[in-house]
Every structure is written in structure tokens, then in C-alpha cells.
VOPAGU-2260 file (C-alpha; in pm, 1 decimal, decimal comma):
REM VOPAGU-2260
SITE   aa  ch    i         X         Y         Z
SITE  UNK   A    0  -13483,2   35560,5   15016,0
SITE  UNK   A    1  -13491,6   35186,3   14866,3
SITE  UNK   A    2  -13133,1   35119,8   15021,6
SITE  UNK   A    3  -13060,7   34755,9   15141,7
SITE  UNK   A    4  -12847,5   34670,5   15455,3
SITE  UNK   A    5  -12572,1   34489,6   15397,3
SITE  UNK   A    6  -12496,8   34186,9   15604,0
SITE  UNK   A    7  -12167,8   34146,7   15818,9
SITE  UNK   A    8  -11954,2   33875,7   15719,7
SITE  UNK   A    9  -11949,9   33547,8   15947,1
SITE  UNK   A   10  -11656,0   33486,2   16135,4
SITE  UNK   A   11  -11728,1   33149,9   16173,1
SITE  UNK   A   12  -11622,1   32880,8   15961,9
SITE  UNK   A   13  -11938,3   32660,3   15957,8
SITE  UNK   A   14  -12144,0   32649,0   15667,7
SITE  UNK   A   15  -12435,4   32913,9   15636,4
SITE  UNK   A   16  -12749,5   32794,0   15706,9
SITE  UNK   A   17  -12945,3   32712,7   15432,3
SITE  UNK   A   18  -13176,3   32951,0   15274,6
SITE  UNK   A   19  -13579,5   32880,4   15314,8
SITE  UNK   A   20  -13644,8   32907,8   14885,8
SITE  UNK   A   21  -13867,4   33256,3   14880,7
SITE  UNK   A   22  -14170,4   33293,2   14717,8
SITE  UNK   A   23  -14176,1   33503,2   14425,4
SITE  UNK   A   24  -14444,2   33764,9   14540,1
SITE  UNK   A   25  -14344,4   33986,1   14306,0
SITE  UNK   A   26  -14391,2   33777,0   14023,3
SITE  UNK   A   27  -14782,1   33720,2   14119,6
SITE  UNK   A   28  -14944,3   33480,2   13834,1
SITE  UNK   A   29  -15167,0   33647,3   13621,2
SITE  UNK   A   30  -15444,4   33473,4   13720,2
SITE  UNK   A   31  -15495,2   33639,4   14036,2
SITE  UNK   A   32  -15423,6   33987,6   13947,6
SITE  UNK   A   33  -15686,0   33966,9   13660,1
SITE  UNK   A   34  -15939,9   33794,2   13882,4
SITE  UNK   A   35  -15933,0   34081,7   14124,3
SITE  UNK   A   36  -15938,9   34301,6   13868,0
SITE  UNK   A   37  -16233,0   34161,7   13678,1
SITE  UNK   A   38  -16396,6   34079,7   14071,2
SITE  UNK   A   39  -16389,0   34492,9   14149,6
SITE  UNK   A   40  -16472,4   34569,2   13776,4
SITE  UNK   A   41  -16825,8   34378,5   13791,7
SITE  UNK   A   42  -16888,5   34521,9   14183,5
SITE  UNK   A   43  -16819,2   34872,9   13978,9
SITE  UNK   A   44  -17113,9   34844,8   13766,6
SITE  UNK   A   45  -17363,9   34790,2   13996,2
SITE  UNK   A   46  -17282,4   35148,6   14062,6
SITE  UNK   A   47  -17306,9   35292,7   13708,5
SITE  UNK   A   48  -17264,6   35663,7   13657,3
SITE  UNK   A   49  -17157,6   35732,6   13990,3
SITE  UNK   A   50  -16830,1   35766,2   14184,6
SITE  UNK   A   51  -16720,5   35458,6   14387,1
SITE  UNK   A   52  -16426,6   35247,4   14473,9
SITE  UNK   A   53  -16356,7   34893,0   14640,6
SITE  UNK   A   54  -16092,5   34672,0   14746,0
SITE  UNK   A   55  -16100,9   34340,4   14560,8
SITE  UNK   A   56  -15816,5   34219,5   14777,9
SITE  UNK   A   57  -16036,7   34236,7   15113,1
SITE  UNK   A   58  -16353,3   34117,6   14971,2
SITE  UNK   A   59  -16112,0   33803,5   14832,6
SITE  UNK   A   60  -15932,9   33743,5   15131,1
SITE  UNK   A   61  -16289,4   33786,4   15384,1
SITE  UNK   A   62  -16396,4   33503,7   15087,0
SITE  UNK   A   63  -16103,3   33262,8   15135,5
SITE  UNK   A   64  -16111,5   33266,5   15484,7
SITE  UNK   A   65  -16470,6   33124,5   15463,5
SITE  UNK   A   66  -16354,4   32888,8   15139,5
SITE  UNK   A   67  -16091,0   32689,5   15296,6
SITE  UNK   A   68  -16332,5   32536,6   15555,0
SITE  UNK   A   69  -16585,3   32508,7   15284,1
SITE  UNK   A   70  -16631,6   32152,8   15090,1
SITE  UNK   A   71  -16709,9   32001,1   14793,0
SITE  UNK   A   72  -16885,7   32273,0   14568,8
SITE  UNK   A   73  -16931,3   32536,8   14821,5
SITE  UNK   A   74  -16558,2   32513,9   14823,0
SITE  UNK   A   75  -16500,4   32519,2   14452,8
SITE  UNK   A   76  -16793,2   32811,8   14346,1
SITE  UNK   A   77  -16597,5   33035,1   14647,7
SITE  UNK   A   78  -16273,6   33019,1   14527,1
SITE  UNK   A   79  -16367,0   33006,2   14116,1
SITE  UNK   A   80  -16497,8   33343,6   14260,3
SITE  UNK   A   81  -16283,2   33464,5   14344,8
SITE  UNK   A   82  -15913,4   33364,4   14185,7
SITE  UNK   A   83  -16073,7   33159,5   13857,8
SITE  UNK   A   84  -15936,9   32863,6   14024,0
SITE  UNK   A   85  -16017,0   32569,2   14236,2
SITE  UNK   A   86  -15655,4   32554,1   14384,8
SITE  UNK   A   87  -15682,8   32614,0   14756,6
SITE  UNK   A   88  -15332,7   32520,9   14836,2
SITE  UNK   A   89  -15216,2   32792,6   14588,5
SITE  UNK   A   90  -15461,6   33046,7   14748,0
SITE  UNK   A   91  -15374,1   32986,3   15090,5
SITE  UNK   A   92  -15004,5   33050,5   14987,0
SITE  UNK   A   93  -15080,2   33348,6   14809,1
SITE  UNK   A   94  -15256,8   33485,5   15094,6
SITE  UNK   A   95  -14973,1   33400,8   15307,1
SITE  UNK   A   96  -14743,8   33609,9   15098,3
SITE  UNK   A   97  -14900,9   33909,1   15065,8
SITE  UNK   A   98  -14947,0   33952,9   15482,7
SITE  UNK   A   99  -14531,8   33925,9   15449,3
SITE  UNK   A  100  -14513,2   34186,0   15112,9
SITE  UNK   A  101  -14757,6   34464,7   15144,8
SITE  UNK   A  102  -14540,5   34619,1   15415,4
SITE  UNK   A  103  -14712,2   34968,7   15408,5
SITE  UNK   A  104  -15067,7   34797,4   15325,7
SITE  UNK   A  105  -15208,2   34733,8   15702,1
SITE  UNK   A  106  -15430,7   34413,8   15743,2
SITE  UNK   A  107  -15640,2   34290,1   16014,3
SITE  UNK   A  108  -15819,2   33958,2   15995,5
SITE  UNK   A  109  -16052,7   33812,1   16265,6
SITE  UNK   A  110  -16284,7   33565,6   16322,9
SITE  UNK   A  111  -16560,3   33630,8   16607,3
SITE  UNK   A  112  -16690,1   33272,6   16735,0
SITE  UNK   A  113  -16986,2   33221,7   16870,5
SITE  UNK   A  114  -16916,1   33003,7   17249,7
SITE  UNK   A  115  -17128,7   32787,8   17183,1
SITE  UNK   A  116  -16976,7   32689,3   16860,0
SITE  UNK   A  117  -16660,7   32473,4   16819,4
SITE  UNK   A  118  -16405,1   32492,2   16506,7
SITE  UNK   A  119  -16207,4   32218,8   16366,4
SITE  UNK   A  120  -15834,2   32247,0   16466,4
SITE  UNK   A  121  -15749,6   32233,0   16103,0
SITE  UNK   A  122  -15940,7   32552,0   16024,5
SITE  UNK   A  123  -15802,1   32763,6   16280,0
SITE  UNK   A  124  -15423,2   32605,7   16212,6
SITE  UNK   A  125  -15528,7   32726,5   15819,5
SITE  UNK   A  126  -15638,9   33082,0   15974,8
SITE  UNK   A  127  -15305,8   33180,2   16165,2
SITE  UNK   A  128  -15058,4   32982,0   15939,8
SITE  UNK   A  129  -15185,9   33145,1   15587,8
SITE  UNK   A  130  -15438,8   33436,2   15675,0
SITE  UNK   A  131  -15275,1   33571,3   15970,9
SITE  UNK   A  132  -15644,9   33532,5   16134,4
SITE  UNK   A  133  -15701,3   33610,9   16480,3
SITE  UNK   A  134  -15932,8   33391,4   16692,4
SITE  UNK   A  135  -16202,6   33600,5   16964,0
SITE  UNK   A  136  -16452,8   33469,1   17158,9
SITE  UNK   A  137  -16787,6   33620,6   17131,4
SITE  UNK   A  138  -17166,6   33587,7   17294,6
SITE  UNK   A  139  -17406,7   33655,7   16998,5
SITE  UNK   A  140  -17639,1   33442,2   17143,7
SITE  UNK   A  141  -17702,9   33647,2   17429,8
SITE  UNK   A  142  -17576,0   33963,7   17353,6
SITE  UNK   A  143  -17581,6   33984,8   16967,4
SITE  UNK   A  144  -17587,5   34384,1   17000,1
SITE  UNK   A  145  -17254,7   34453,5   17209,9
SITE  UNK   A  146  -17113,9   34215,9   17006,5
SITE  UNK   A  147  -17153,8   34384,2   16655,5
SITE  UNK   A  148  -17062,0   34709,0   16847,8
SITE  UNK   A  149  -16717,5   34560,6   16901,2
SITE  UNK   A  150  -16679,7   34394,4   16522,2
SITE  UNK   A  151  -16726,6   34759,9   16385,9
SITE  UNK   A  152  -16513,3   34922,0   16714,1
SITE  UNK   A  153  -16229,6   34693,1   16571,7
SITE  UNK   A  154  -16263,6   34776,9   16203,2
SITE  UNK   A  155  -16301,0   35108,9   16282,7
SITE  UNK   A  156  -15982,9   35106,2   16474,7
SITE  UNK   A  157  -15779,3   34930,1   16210,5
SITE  UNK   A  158  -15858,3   35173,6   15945,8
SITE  UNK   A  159  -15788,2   35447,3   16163,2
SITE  UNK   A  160  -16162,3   35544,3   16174,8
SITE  UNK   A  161  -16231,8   35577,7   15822,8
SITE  UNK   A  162  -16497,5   35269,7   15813,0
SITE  UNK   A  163  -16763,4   35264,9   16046,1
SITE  UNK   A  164  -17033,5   35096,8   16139,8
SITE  UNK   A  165  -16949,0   34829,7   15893,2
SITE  UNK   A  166  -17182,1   34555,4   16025,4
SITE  UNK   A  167  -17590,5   34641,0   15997,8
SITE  UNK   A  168  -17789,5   34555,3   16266,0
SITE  UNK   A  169  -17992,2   34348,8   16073,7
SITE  UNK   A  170  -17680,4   34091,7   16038,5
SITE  UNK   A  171  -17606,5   34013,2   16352,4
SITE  UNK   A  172  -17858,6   33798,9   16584,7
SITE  UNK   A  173  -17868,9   33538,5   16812,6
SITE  UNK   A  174  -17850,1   33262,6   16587,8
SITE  UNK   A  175  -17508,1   33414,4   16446,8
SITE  UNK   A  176  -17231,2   33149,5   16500,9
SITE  UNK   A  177  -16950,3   33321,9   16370,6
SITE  UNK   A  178  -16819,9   33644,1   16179,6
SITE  UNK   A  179  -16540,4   33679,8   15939,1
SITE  UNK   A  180  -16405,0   34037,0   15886,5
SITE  UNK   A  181  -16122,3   34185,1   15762,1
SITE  UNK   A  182  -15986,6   34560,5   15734,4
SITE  UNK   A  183  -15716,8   34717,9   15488,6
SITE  UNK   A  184  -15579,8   35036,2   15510,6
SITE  UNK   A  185  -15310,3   35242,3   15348,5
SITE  UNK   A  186  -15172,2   35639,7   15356,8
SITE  UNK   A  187  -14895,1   35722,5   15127,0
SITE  UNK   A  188  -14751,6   36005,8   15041,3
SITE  UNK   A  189  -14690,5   36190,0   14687,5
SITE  UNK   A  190  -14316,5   36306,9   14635,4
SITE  UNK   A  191  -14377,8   36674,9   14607,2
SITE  UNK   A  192  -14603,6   36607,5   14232,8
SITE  UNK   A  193  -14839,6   36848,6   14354,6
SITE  UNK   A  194  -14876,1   37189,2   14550,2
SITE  UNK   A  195  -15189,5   37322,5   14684,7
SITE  UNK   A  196  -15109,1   37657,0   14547,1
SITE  UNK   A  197  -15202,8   37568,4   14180,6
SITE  UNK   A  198  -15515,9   37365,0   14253,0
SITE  UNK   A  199  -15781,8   37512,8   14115,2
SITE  UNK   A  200  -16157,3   37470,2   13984,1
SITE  UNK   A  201  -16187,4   37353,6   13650,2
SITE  UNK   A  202  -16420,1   37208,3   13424,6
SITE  UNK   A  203  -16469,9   36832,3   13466,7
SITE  UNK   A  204  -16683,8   36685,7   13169,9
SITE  UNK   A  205  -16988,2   36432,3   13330,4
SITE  UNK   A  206  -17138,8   36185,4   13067,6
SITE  UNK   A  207  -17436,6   36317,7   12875,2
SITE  UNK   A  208  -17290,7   36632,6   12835,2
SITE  UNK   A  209  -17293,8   36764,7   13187,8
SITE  UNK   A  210  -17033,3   36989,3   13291,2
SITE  UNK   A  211  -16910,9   37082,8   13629,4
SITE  UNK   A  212  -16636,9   37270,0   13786,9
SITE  UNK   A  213  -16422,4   37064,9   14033,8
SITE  UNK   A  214  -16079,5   37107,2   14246,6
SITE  UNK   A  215  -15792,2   37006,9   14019,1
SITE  UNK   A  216  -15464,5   36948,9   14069,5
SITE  UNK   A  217  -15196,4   36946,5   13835,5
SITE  UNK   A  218  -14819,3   36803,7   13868,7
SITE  UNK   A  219  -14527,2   36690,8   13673,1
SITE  UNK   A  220  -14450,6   36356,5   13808,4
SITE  UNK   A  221  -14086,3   36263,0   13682,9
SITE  UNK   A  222  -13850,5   35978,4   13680,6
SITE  UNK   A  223  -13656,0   35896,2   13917,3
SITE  UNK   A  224  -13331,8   35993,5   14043,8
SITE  UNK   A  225  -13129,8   35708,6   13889,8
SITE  UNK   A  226  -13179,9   35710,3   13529,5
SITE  UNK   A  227  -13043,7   35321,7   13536,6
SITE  UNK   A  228  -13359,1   35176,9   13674,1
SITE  UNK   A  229  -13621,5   35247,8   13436,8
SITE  UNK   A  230  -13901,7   35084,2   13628,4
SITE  UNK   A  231  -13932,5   35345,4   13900,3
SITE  UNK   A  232  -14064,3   35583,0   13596,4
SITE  UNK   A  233  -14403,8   35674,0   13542,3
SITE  UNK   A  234  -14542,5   35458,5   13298,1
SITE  UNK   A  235  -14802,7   35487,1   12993,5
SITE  UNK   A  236  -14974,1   35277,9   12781,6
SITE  UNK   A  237  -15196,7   35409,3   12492,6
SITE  UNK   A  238  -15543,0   35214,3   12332,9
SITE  UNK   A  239  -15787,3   35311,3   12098,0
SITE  UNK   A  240  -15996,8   35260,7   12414,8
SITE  UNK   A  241  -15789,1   35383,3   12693,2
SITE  UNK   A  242  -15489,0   35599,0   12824,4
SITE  UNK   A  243  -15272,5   35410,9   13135,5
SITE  UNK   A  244  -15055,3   35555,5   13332,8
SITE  UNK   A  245  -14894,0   35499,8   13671,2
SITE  UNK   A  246  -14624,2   35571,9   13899,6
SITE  UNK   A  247  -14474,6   35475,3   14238,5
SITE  UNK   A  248  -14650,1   35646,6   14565,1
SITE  UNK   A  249  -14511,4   35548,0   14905,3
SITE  UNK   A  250  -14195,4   35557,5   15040,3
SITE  UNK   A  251  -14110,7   35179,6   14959,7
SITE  UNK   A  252  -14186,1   35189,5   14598,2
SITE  UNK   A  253  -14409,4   34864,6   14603,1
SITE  UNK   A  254  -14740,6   35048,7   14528,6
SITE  UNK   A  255  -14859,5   35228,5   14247,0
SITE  UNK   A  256  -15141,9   35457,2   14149,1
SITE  UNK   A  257  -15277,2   35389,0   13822,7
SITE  UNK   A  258  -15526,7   35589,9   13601,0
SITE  UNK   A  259  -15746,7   35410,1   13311,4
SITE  UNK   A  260  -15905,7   35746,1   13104,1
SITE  UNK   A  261  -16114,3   35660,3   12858,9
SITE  UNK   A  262  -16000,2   35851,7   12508,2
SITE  UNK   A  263  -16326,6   36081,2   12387,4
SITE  UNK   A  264  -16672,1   35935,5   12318,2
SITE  UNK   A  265  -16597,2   35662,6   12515,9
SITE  UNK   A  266  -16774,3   35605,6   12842,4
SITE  UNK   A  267  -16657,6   35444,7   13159,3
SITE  UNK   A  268  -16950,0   35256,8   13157,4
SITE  UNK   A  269  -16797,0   35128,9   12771,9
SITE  UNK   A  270  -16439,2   35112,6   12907,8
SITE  UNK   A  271  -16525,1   34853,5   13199,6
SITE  UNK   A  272  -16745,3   34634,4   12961,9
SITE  UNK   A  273  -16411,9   34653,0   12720,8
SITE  UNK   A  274  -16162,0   34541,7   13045,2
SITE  UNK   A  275  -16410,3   34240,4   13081,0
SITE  UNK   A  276  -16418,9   34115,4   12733,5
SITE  UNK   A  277  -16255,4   33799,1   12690,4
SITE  UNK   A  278  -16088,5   33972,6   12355,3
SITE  UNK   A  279  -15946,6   34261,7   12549,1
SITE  UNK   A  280  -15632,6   34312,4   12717,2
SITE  UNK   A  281  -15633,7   34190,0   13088,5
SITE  UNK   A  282  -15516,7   34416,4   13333,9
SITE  UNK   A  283  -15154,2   34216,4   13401,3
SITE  UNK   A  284  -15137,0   34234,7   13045,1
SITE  UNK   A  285  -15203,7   34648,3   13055,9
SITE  UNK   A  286  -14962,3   34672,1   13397,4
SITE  UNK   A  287  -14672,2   34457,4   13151,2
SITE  UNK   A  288  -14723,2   34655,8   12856,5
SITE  UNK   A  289  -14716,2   34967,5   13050,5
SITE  UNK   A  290  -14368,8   35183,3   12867,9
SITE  UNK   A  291  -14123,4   35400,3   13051,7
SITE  UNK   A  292  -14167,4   35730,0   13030,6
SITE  UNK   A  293  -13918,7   36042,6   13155,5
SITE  UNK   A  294  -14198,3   36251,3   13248,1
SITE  UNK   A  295  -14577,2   36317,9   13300,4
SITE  UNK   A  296  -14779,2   36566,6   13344,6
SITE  UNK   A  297  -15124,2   36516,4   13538,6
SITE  UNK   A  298  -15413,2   36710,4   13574,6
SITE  UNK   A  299  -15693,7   36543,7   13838,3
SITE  UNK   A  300  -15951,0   36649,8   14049,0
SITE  UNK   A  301  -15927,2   36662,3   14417,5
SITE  UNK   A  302  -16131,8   36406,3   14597,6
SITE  UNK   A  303  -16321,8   36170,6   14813,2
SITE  UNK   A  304  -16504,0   35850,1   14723,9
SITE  UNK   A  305  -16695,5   35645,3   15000,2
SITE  UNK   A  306  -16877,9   35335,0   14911,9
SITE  UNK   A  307  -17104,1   35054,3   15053,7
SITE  UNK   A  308  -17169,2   34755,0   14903,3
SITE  UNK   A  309  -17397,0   34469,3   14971,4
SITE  UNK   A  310  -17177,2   34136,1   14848,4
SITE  UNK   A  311  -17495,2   33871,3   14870,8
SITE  UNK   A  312  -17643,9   33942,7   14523,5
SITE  UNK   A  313  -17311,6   34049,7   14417,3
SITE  UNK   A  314  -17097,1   33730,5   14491,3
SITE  UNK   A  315  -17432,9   33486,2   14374,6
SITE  UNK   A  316  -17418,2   33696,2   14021,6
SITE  UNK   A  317  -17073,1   33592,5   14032,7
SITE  UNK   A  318  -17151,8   33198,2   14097,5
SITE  UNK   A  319  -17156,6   33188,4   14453,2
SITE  UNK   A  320  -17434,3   32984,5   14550,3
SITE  UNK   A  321  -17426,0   32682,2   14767,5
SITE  UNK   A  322  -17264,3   32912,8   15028,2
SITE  UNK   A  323  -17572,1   33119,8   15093,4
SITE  UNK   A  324  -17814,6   32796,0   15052,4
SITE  UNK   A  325  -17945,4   32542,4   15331,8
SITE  UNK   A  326  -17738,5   32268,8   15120,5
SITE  UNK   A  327  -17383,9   32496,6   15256,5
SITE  UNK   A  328  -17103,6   32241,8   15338,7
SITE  UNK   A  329  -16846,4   32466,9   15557,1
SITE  UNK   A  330  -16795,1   32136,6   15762,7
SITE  UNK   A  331  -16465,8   32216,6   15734,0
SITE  UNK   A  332  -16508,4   32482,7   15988,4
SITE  UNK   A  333  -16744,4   32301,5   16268,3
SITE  UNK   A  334  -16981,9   31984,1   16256,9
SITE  UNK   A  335  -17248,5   32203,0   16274,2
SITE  UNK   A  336  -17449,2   32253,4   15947,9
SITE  UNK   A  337  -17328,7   32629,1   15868,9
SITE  UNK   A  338  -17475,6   32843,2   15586,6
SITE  UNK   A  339  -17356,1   33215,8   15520,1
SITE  UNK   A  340  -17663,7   33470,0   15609,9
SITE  UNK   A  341  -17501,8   33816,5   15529,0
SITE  UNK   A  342  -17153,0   33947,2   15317,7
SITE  UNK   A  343  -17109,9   34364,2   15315,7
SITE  UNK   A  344  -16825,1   34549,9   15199,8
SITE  UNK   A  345  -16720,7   34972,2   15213,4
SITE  UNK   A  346  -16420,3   35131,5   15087,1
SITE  UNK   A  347  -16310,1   35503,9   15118,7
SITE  UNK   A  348  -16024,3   35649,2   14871,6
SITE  UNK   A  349  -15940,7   36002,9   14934,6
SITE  UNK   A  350  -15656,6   36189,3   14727,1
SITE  UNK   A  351  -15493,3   36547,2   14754,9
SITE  UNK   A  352  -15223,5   36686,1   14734,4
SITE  UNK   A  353  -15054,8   36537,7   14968,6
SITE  UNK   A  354  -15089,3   36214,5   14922,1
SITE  UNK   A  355  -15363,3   35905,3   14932,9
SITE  UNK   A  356  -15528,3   35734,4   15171,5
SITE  UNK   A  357  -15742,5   35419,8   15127,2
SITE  UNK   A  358  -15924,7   35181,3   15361,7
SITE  UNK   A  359  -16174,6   34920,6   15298,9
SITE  UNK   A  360  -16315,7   34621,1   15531,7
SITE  UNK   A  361  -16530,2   34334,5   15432,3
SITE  UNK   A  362  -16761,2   34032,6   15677,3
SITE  UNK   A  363  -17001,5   33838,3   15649,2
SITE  UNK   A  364  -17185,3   33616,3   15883,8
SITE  UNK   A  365  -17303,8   33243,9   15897,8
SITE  UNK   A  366  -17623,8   33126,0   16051,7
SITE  UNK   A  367  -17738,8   32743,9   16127,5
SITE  UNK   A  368  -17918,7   32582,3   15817,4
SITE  UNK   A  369  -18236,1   32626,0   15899,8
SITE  UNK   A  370  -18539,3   32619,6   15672,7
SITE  UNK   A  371  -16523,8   34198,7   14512,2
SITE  UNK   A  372  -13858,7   35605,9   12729,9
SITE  UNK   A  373  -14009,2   35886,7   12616,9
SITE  UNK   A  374  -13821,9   36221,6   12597,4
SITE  UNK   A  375  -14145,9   36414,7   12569,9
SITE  UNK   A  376  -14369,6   36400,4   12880,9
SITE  UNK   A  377  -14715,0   36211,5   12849,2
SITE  UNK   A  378  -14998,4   36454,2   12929,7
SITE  UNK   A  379  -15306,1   36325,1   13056,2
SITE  UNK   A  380  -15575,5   36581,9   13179,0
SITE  UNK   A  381  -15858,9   36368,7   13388,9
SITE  UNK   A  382  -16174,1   36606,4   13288,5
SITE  UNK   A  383  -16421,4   36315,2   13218,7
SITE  UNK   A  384  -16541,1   36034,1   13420,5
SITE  UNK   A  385  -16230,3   35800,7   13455,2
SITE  UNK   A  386  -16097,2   35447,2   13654,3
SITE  UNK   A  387  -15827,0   35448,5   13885,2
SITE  UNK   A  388  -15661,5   35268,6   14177,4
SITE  UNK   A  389  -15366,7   35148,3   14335,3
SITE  UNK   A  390  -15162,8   34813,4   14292,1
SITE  UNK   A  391  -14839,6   34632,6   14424,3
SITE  UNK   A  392  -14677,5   34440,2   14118,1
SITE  UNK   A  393  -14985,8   34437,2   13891,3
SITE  UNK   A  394  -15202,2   34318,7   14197,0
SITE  UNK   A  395  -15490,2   34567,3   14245,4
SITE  UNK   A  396  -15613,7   34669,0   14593,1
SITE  UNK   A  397  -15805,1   34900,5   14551,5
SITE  UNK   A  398  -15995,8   35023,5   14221,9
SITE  UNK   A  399  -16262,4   35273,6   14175,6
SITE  UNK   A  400  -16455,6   35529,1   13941,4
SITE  UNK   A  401  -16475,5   35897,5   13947,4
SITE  UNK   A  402  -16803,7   36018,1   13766,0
């Protein structure tokens, strides 16, 4: 499954070639897995009391891809944004990374230029040499239409048609210099947790009381098959506020899907506020708490969660500014005064019983400046309005809310 090939032996004498140092991507700082988290958390409430789900890592990555050719503090609001942290050069390396690391995670990033509008050489060498960013040419000025038909034709191809029509209308003209957008997209597959034959409707209990009946599954999910290596268990972690758990999907073991339930008389609504209080636990600080467990038994509902998101009002609750004002410096991108005009986001997260599959794609747009070990199995039964998503080392990718 996880097996390694080992390397021959030289036969030469000569001294191996030394070793480029590697990153350690799988021992991401804290500070970016919590700003992601916190990043989809606050995009989750502007859909209170209702199901939806987003991909912090594409909105971030659509958002550094504009911040590294912004300045001064377009720049710096961007990036506090969206990693709590002015340091590009970190960013851009992070970014690098995870294009290398999330092997099953597939990510397309492009850039659609306007030909009448130049870019800095530094910009694009930043694009391709951290953000994997492809360069294409495009005509918005005279054919603004046919050119957002092929954005959305190439998001909806790299998420194997589960976004579409990503890009409004409304966002693309003939003053559009360029578009930034990005697509992520995963499928992975559960190993044999849960069989169709024992889904069945049960009653899910809504907030204020309302009950409903809903497909649920149910599965034991167990350890795995070498008891030595405790961290490819299922893992829990109990709060007054909250029950965790989470366990390996996928056939390379990087990604897990995690579950926050709220315990009884708490809300989701409550339990988000309590993940963004600067005296709760962060979520690295849930993921490295997390225990070992032998077993766990799940019961969840069947499902499928679509969202769309507007980012403007979003990202300027969230201190993005300058970016969307006449006063925009992105002169690191072109010598022509640049602001950003539009920023949209959807995500889809579907689970059965076969597995999970989850896509998301983010853009926006920029105009000229004119005037997001335990013996005894844990037992968690998801009847009531709950968080959940899926992560590589701590890192979430996607998170969402089923209400």
C-alpha cells in the first residue's frame, strides 16, 4: 500500500551526489494550518444554519498569486489574510511545496492576460517557479464573452465537471486585464468502512428542534493492519465543546477526513465562534492532540453539499482593502495601475459509501483604476448539525457544515 522502493546500490565509486535539503511539508507551521482554518471558519458563517463547504487552500493560493505582485500594503493586508503573516518568501515556498506533496489533491493554476497588457518578468518567474501557474493569452477586450466561456470550460475540466460556470458574466468585460483562477479537486476512496446495504433513513436532529429523516451510513473504521504504527489509527479527541475524530481516506494515507460534532445543546453556530476564540484550542492544536484509537464506529448521513461564495465582502471583512480600492499597488505585476474588480469562490463535497469526492475553484479579476489507544471503540453518531472536512498533516483543504 505505503511501500517504498528501494534504491539499487551504485557500482561506482564516486561520491553520491549531494542531497538538495527537503522541505519539511509534513511538518507545516502552525501558523498556516490555523489561518486556513480560521479563513474557511469565518466564510462558514456567512452561511449560518445551512449546509456548505469551501476550500481555504484555493481561495489562499488564487490570493497569493495576486499578493506576490502586490506592494507595499496591498501586499501586506493580502497575505495577513490570508497566512497571519507578512512573509512572502515563506508563502511562496509553502505554496511550492504543497504542488510537490498533495499527490492525490489535483491543482490547476492559470493566469488569463489580457494582450494588451504586459507582466513583469519577475511575476511570471514567481508564478511557474512557486505556484506552478500557467501563462494564456486572452482577448477580453474584444471578446470578453468567449473568453469567460473558456475560464469556466477549463475549471470545469479540471474538476472533472463538478464546478461550472464559475465566472458570472457580470465579471468579465472589456476593461478586464487579467484573471487569476485556480481549481482543486480530489476522489478518494473509503477502505470498505461502509456498505450500502445498511444505509438507512434515520433521524437527523436540525437546530431549533427540527427533526428530519436522512440517509445514514454506519461503519466500523479500524486500525490499521500494523499495530506498530499508531498514527494510521483513527483518532479522537474529546471537549466539553466538541467530539474529533479522523482517519486516513485515500490510498496514500496523506489525507484525512475529520469530523468536529458538537456535544448536546451546543450549536454549530456556538462551536465555530468557540474554534475562533483566541482562548480556544486552534485546529493544529486539535489535529496534535488528536489520541489513537483501535476502533470507531460512525454513524453519518449520506450527502451532497454545493456552495457559492462571493469573496469581495468576504476578504474586505477580513482586512483586505487596498486591493479592491483605486489606491491598489499590484505594480508588481504590470506598470499599469491595476485594482481587483471581482473574487468568487464554489466548492462541492459529496460523500457515500464509497468514498469522497471534493472540488473547489476560486478567481478573481482586476480592472484599470479608474474612478477563504483505546481498546474500546469511540462511537460517534452524526444526528445534529456538525463540521467536517478533509486535511493533509493538519492542513485543511476543504471544510464545511452539514445543517
Amino acid at each position: 500500500m505505503n511501500s517504498k522502493k528501494r534504491r539499487t546500490s551504485r557500482t561506482s565509486k564516486l561520491p553520491p551526489e549531494p542531497k538538495k535539503p527537503k522541505r519539511a511539508f509534513n511538518s507545516i507551521k502552525n501558523a498556516y494550518v490555523d489561518s486556513f482554518a480560521h479563513l474557511a471558519l469565518k466564510l462558514l458563517n456567512t452561511k449560518n444554519k445551512e449546509s456548505s463547504v469551501t476550500s481555504p487552500y484555493s481561495i489562499c493560493l488564487m490570493m497569493a498569486t495576486a499578493g506576490v505582485g502586490a506592494r507595499g500594503r496591498t501586499q501586506q493586508e493580502i497575505f495577513e489574510a490570508i497566512i497571519n503573516s507578512a512573509n512572502i518568501e515563506a508563502a511562496s515556498n509553502f505554496f511550492g511545496e504543497s504542488f510537490e506533496e498533495l499527490t492525490e489533491l489535483r491543482v490547476a493554476s492559470a493566469v488569463f492576460v489580457d494582450q494588451h497588457c504586459t507582466l513583469k518578468d519577475n511575476y511570471k518567474n514567481q508564478l511557474k517557479q512557486h505556484y506552478s501557474t500557467n501563462l494564456q493569452s486572452a482577448d477580453f477586450s474584444k471578446n470578453a464573452a468567449r473568453e469567460r466561456k473558456r475560464i469556466n470550460a477549463f475549471i470545469e475540466e479540471k474538476t472533472n465537471g463538478q464546478i461550472q460556470n464559475l465566472i458570472p458574466s457580470v465579471a468579465i468585460s472589456d476593461e478586464t486585464r487579467f484573471v487569476l483562477a485556480n481549481a482543486v479537486y480530489l476522489t478518494a476512496h473509503f477502505d470498505d468502512i461502509f456498505d450500502e446495504e445498511y444505509t438507512k433513513l434515520r433521524t437527523f436532529h436540525g437546530e431549533s428542534r427540527r427533526k428530519t429523516k436522512v440517509l445514514t451510513m454506519e461503519g466500523m473504521i479500524e486500525a490499521g493492519a500494523d499495530q506498530n504504527v499508531p498514527a494510521a489509527n483513527p483518532r479522537k479527541l474529546l471537549t466539553s465543546f466538541f467530539h474529533y475524530l479522523d482517519f486516513f481516506i485515500g490510498k496514500d494515507q496523506k489525507y484525512r477526513f475529520f469530523i468536529f460534532l458538537p456535544v448536546k445543546k451546543v450549536s454549530c453556530a456556538r462551536l465555530r465562534a468557540e474554534l475562533l476564540g483566541e482562548n480556544s484550542l486552534n485546529f493544529s492544536e486539535i489535529f496534535n492532540k488528536a489520541e489513537p484509537i483501535q476502533e470507531a464506529w460512525l454513524e453519518i448521513p449520506k450527502f451532497k453539499t454545493e456552495a457559492n461564495f462571493d469573496l469581495v465582502p468576504f476578504l474586505e471583512s477580513c482586512g483586505v482593502l487596498e486591493a479592491f480600492k483605486p489606491s491598489a499597488d499590484f505594480s508588481g505585476i504590470t506598470d499599469e495601475p491595476l485594482q481587483l474588480g471581482f473574487a468568487g469562490h464554489k466548492a462541492m463535497f459529496e460523500m457515500n459509501e464509497k468514498g469522497i469526492t471534493a472540488s473547489a475553484a476560486s478567481y478573481c479579476t482586476s480592472i484599470p483604476i479608474s474612478g477563504s489507544l483505546m481498546r474500546k471503540h469511540f462511537k460517534m453518531i452524526a444526528n445534529r448539525p456538525f463540521l467536517y472536512g478533509i486535511c493533509c498533516n493538519g492542513l485543511p483543504l476543504f471544510l464545511g457544515q452539514y445543517y
